[in-house]
KEKOL-44504 format. One line per 4 residues: number of its first residue (from 1); for each residue x, y, z of C-alpha. Coordinates in steps of 0.25 Angstrom, whole numbers, plus 2048, in hexadecimal, padded with zeros to 3 digits. Example, Ala and Ser with C-alpha at 12.3 -4.5 7.8 and 13.67 -1.06 7.14 Angstrom:
BEGIN
1	831,7EE,81F ~ 837,7FC,81D
! end
This chain:
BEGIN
1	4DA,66A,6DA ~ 4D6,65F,6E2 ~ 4DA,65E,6F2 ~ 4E4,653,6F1
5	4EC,65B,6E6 ~ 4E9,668,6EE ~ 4F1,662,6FB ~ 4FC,65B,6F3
9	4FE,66B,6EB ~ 500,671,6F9 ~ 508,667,6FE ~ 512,668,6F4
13	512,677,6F5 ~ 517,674,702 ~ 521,66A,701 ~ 529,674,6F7
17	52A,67C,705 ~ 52C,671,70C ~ 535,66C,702 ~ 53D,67A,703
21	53C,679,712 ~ 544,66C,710 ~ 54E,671,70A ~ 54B,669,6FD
25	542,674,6F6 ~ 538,66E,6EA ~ 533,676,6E0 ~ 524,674,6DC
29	529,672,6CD ~ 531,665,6D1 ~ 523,660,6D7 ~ 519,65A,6CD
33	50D,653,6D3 ~ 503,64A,6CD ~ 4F6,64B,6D2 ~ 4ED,63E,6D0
37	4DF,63F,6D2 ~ 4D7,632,6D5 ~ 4D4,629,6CE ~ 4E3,62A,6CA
41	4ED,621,6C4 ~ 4FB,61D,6CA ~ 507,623,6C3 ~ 50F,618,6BC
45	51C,61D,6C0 ~ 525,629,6C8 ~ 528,633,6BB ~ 537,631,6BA
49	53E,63A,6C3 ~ 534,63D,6CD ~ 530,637,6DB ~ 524,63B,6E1
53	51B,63B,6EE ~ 50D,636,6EB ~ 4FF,635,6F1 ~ 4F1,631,6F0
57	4E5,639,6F5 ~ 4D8,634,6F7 ~ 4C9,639,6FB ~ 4D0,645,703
61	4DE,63F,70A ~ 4EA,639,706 ~ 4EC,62D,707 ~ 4FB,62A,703
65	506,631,700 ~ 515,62A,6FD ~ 520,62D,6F4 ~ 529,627,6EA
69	536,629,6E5 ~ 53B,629,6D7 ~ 53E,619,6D7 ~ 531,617,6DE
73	527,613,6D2 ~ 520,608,6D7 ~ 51B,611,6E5 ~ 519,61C,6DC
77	510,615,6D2 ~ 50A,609,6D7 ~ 50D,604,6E7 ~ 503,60D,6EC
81	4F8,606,6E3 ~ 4F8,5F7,6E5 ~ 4F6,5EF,6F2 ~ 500,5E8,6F6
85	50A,5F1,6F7 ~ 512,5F8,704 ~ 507,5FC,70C ~ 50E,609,70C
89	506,60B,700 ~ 4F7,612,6FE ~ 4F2,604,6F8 ~ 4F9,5FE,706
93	4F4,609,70D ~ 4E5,60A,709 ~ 4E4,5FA,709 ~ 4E7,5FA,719
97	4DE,605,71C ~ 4D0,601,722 ~ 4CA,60A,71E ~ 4CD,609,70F
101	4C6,5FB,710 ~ 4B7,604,70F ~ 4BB,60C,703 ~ 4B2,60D,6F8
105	4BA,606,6EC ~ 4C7,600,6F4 ~ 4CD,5F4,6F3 ~ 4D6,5EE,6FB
109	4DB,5E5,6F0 ~ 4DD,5F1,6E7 ~ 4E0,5FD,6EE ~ 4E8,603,6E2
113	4DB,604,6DA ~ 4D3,60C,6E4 ~ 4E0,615,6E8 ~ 4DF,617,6D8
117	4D1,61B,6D7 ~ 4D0,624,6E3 ~ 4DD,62C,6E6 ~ 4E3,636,6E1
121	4F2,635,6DF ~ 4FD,642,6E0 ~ 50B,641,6DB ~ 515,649,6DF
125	522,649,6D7 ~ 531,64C,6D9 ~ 53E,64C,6D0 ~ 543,640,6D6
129	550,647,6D7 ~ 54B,64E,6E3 ~ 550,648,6F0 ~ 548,63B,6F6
133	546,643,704 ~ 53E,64E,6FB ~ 535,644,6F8 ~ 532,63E,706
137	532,64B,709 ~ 527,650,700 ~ 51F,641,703 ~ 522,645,714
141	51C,653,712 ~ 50F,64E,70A ~ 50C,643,715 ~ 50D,64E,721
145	504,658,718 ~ 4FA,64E,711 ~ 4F9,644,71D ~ 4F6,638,713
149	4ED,62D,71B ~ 4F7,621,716 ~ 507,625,71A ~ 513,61E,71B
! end
């Protein structure tokens, strides 16, 4: 198991304490996670009755993580991939970053193919009949324990 899927594993081992904690406990059977290694293809939709976090990993950090509830296909699937988009995105985000300008196989114009080719992608899936709060909650937990380089 590689190091990305390692630190997503544990960090959901601890959100069903945090979960419990909150007083909205999860059972890990209500959890399923996708793991996407790079080069990796984008999911065409949010499985009917699920939301999710998200995130996507590269050369040793994270660079993003965001979620999506379950009427939220297009930031699920597609946003995070094509310039142009909010810049709350990880194409916005890496297309203003300087230092992306000297990466090996970038391209400004396209970051959607290079985020593609060299990240690996985790889904994390809920029953969407979960409250909205749990997801935050969940996307909250994993921002403070993975510190991903691209927030907000």
């Amino acid at each position: 198991m590689s190091t990305w899927q390692v630190d997503i594993n544990q960090a959901l081992a601890a959100f069903i304490t945090v979960s419990n904690l909150a007083g909205d406990p999860v059972q890990s059977d209500e959890i399923k996670v996708e793991f996407l290694n790079a080069p990796h293809k984008p999911p065409s939709r949010l499985p009917a009755g699920k939301m999710a976090v998200y995130g996507f990993w590269n050369d040793g950090i994270w660079l993003k993580l965001g979620k999506a509830g379950p009427k939220s296909q297009a930031r699920y699937t597609s946003q995070h991939y094509n310039k142009g988009n909010a810049q709350s995105t990880l194409a916005g985000s890496l297309t203003n970053d300087p230092q992306m300008r000297v990466v090996a196989g970038f391209d400004l114009q396209n970051p959607g193919a290079w985020i593609k080719v060299s990240t690996c992608r985790v889904n994390i899936l809920l029953p969407s009949q979960r409250r909205k709060e749990l997801l935050s909650l969940l996307e909250a937990f994993l921002h403070v324990r993975l510190r991903p380089r691209y927030e907000g």
